[in-house]
C-alpha positions in Angstrom: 13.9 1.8 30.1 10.8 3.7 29.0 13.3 5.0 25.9 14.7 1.8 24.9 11.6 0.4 24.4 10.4 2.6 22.3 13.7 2.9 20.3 13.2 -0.9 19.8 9.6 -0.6 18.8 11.3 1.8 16.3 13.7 -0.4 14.7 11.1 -3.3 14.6 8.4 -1.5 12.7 8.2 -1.0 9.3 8.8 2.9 7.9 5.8 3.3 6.0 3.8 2.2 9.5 6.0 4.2 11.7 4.8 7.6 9.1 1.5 6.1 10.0 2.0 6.3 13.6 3.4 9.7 13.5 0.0 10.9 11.3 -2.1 9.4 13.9 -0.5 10.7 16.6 -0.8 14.4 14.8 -4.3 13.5 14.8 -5.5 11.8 17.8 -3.7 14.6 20.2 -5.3 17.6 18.1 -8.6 16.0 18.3 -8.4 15.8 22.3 -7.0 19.4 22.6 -9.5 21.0 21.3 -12.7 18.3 22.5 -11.2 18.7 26.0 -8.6 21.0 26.2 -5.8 18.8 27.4 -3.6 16.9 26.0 -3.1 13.3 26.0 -2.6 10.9 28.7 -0.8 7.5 29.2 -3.2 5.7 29.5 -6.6 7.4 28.2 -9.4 7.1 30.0 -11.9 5.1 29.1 -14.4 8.0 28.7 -12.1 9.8 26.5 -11.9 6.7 23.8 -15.6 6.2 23.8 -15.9 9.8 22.7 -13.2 9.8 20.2 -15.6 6.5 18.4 -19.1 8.5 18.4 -17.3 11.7 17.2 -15.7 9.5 14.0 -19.2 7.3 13.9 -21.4 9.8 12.5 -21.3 13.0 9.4 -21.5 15.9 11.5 -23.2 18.2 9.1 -25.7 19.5 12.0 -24.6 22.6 13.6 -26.3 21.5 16.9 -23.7 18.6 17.3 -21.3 19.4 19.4 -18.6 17.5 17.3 -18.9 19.6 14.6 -16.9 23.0 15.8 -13.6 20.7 17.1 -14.5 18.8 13.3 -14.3 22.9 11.3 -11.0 23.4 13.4 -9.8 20.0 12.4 -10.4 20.7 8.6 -9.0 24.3 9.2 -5.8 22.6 10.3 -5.4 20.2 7.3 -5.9 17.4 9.4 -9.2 16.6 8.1 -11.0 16.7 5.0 -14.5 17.3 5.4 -17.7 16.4 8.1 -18.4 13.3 6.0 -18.4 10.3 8.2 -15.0 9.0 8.0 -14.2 5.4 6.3 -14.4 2.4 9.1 -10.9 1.7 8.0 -9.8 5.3 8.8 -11.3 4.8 12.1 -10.0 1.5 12.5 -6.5 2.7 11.6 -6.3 5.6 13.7 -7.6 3.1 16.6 -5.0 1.1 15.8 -2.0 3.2 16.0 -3.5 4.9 19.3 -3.2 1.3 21.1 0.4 0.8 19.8 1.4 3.7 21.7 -0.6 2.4 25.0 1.9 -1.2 23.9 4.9 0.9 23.3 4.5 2.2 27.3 3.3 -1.4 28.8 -0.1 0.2 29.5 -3.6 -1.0 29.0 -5.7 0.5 26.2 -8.9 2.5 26.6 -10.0 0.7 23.8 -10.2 -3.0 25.5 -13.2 -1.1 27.6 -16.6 -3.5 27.5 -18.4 -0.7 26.5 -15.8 0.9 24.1 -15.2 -2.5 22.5 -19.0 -2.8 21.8 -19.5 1.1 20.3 -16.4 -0.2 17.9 -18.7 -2.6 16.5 -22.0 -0.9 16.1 -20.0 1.9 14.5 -18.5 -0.3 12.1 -21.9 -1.7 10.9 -23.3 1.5 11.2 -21.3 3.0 8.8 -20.2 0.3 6.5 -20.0 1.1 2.7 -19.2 -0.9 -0.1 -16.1 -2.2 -0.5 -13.4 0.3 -2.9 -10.9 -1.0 -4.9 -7.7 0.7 -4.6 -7.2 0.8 -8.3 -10.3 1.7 -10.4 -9.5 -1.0 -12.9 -6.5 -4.2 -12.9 -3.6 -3.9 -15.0 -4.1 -7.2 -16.8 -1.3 -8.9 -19.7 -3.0 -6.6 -22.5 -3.2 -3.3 -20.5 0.4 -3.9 -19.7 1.5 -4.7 -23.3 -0.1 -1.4 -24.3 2.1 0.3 -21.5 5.1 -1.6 -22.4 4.8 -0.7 -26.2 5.1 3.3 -25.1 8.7 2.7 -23.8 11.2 3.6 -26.2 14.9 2.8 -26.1 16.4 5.6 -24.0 17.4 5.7 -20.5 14.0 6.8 -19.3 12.1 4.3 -21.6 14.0 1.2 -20.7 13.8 2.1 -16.5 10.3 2.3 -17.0 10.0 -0.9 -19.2 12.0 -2.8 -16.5 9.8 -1.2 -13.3 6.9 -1.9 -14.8 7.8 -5.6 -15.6 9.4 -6.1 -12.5 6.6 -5.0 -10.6 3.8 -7.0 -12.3 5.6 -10.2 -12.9 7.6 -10.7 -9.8 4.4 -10.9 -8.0 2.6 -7.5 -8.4 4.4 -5.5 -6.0 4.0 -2.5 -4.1 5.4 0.9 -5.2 7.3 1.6 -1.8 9.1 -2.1 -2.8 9.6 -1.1 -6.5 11.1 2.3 -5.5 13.1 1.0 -2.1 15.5 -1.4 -3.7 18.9 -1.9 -4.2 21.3 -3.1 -6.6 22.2 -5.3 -4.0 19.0 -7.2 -3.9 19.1 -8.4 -7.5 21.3 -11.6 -7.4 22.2 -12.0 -11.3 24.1 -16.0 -10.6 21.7 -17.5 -12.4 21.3 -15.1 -15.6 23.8 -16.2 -17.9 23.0 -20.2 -17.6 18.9 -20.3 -16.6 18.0 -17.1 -17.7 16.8 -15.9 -14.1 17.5 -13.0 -11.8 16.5 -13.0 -8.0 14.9 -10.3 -6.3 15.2 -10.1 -2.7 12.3 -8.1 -0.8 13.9 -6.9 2.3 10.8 -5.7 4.1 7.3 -5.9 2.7 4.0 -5.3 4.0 3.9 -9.0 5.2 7.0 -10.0 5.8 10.2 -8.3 8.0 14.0 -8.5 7.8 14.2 -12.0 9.4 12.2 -13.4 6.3 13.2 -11.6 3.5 11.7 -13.6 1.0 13.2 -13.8 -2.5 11.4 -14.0 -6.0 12.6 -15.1 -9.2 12.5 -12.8 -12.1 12.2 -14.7 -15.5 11.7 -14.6 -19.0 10.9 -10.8 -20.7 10.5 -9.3 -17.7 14.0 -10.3 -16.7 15.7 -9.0 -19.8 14.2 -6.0 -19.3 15.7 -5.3 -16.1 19.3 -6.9 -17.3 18.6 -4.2 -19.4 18.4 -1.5 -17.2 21.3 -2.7 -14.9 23.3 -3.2 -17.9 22.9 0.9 -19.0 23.3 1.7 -15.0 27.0 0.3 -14.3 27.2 1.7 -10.9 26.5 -1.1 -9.1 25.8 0.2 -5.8 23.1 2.0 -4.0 19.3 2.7 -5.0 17.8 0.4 -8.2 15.9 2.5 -10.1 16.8 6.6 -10.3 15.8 9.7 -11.6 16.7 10.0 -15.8 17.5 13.7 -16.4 16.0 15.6 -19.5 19.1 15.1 -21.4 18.9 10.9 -20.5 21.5 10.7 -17.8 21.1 8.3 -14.7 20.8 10.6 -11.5 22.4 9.6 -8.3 19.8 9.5 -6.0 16.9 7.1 -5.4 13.6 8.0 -7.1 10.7 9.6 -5.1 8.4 6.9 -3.2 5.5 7.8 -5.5 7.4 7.7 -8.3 5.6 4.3 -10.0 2.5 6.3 -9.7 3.8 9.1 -11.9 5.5 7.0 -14.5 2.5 4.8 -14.8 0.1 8.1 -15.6 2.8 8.9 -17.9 2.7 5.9 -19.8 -1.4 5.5 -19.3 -1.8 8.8 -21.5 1.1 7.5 -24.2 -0.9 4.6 -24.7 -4.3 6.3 -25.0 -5.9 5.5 -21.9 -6.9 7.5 -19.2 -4.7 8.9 -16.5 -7.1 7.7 -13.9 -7.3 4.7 -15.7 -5.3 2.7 -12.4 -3.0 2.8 -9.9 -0.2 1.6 -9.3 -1.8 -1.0 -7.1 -3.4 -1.8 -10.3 -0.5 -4.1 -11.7 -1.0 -6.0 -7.8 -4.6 -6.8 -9.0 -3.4 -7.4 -12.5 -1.2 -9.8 -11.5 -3.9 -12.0 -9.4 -6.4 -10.9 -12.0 -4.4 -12.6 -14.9 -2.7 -15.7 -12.7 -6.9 -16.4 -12.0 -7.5 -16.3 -16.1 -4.6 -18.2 -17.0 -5.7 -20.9 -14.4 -2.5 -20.7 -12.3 -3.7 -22.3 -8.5 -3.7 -19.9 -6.2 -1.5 -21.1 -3.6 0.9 -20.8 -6.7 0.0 -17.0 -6.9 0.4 -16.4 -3.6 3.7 -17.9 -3.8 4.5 -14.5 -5.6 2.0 -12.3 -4.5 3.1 -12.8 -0.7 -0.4 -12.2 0.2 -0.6 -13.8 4.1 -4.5 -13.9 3.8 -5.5 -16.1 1.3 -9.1 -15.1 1.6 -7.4 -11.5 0.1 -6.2 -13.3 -2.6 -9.0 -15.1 -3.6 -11.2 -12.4 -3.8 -9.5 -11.6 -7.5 -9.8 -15.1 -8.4 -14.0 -15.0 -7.5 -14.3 -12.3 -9.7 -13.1 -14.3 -12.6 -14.4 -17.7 -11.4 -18.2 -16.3 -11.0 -18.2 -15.1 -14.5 -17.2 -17.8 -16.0 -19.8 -20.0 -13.5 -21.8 -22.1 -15.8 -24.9 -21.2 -13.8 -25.4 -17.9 -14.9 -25.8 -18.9 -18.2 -28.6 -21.1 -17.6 -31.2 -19.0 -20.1 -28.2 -19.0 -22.8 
């Protein structure tokens, strides 16, 4: 029974969380073996999760903590990058995933402990730091037009034109859902008479496989992928592929990264810098621009899919604040 429920937890999780899990797990039971010198244990004591905060609580740049040595053979191993203090949400994360697998085996987690619970929360306040974006600057209307205007007519110009469209105005989606869909997700009924494609999102950060939401793709952005699926006629299989040197459509699906490295390809075409965003930068652009065109939120998040709308609005109070009468109350 043990194995079916874990198979289950399997098929109900999302891939880029199950790679999570597996990271974690890497992680967590590398970290025990060499600050006990056992391995892990279903359930963990109590003792043992206490430990694992204080370790991840604190930079442990003194040689006379005793966390440093297991923190060296950590960073020795790759599985660490330095004795900095690790971010709250790496902590949180790793936390996270370690009571999943106490779920996945109907056990109680360490972690529920009165006196863990409690060291959680000073720790996060102990080592909060300001909040970083996740793209150094929001692809807003004109940064995109800029990108756009580098994409020429070829194969490789008009996949990227159509990507980068795609992603910003159905939403401003993720690259894992840019790169993981199909032909058969694009429903093309209503292109001839209104002018509109459909997306369908089969899994996204927020949603699963029993609400697959789907978008509609209009205007520009639209013809630019009717563009791309009219040079691609193999309807079937992956979306977007690789375009070879000589401008032929490969067969497989592109790499999951693969918005990141066409969108520093077309950042240094258009004169910016490479690390000028992100690819999570035409997410933010999207809110960024919806909140200067005074589109309502909920109306945003209609496409955005955010579940939080106090995510959401933080893009829009960026743009509201400066605009606040008040602070122009000396002229």
């Amino acid at each position: 029974m043990q194995a079916d429920l874990t198979e289950l937890y399997r098929r109900g999780t999302p891939e880029n969380t199950l790679r999570a899990w597996e990271r974690d797990l890497v992680y967590i039971a590398a970290w025990k073996r060499l600050s006990f010198g056992a391995d892990l244990v279903w359930p963990e004591g109590d003792a043992v999760a206490l430990r694992f905060v204080l370790d991840h609580s604190t930079a442990l740049k003194d040689p006379r903590h005793p966390a440093q040595a297991v923190a060296m053979a950590l960073i020795a191993q790759g599985l660490r990058r330095s004795l900095a203090c690790p971010a709250p949400a790496t902590l949180d994360r790793r936390i996270a995933s370690w009571r999943a697998f106490h779920r996945m085996r109907n056990l109680p987690s360490p972690f529920e402990a009165p006196v863990v619970a409690q060291a959680r929360v000073k720790a996060r306040r102990a080592t909060a730091r300001p909040r970083k974006p996740k793209s150094p600057r929001p692809i807003t209307r004109d940064v995109l037009e800029a990108l756009l205007a580098t994409c020429d007519a070829t194969p490789r110009g008009i996949r990227d034109r159509a990507m980068l469209m795609l992603a910003f105005a159905s939403g401003g989606r993720r690259r894992s859902e840019v790169s993981g869909l199909d032909h058969a997700d694009i429903d093309a009924k209503d292109w001839k008479e209104k002018g509109v494609l459909w997306l369908r999102l089969l899994e996204t950060k927020t949603t699963g496989k029993d609400a697959a939401p789907r978008l509609p793709l209009k205007g520009r952005a639209a013809a630019a992928l009717q563009d791309w699926l009219d040079l691609d006629p193999d309807a079937s299989g992956t979306l977007f592929r690789p375009v070879s040197r000589s401008g032929r459509i490969l067969k497989r699906r592109l790499a999951s990264d693969a918005l990141r490295v066409i969108l520093r390809h077309r950042l240094a075409l258009a004169g910016l810098p490479q690390d000028y965003a992100t690819p999570h930068g035409l997410r933010a652009g999207f809110l960024t621009q919806t909140a200067l065109d005074g589109v309502p939120l909920a109306a945003a998040m209609k496409l955005s899919l955010h579940s939080s709308a106090l995510q959401a609005q933080r893009y829009y109070a960026d743009v509201e604040i400066e605009g606040n009468p008040a602070t122009d109350l000396l002229g």
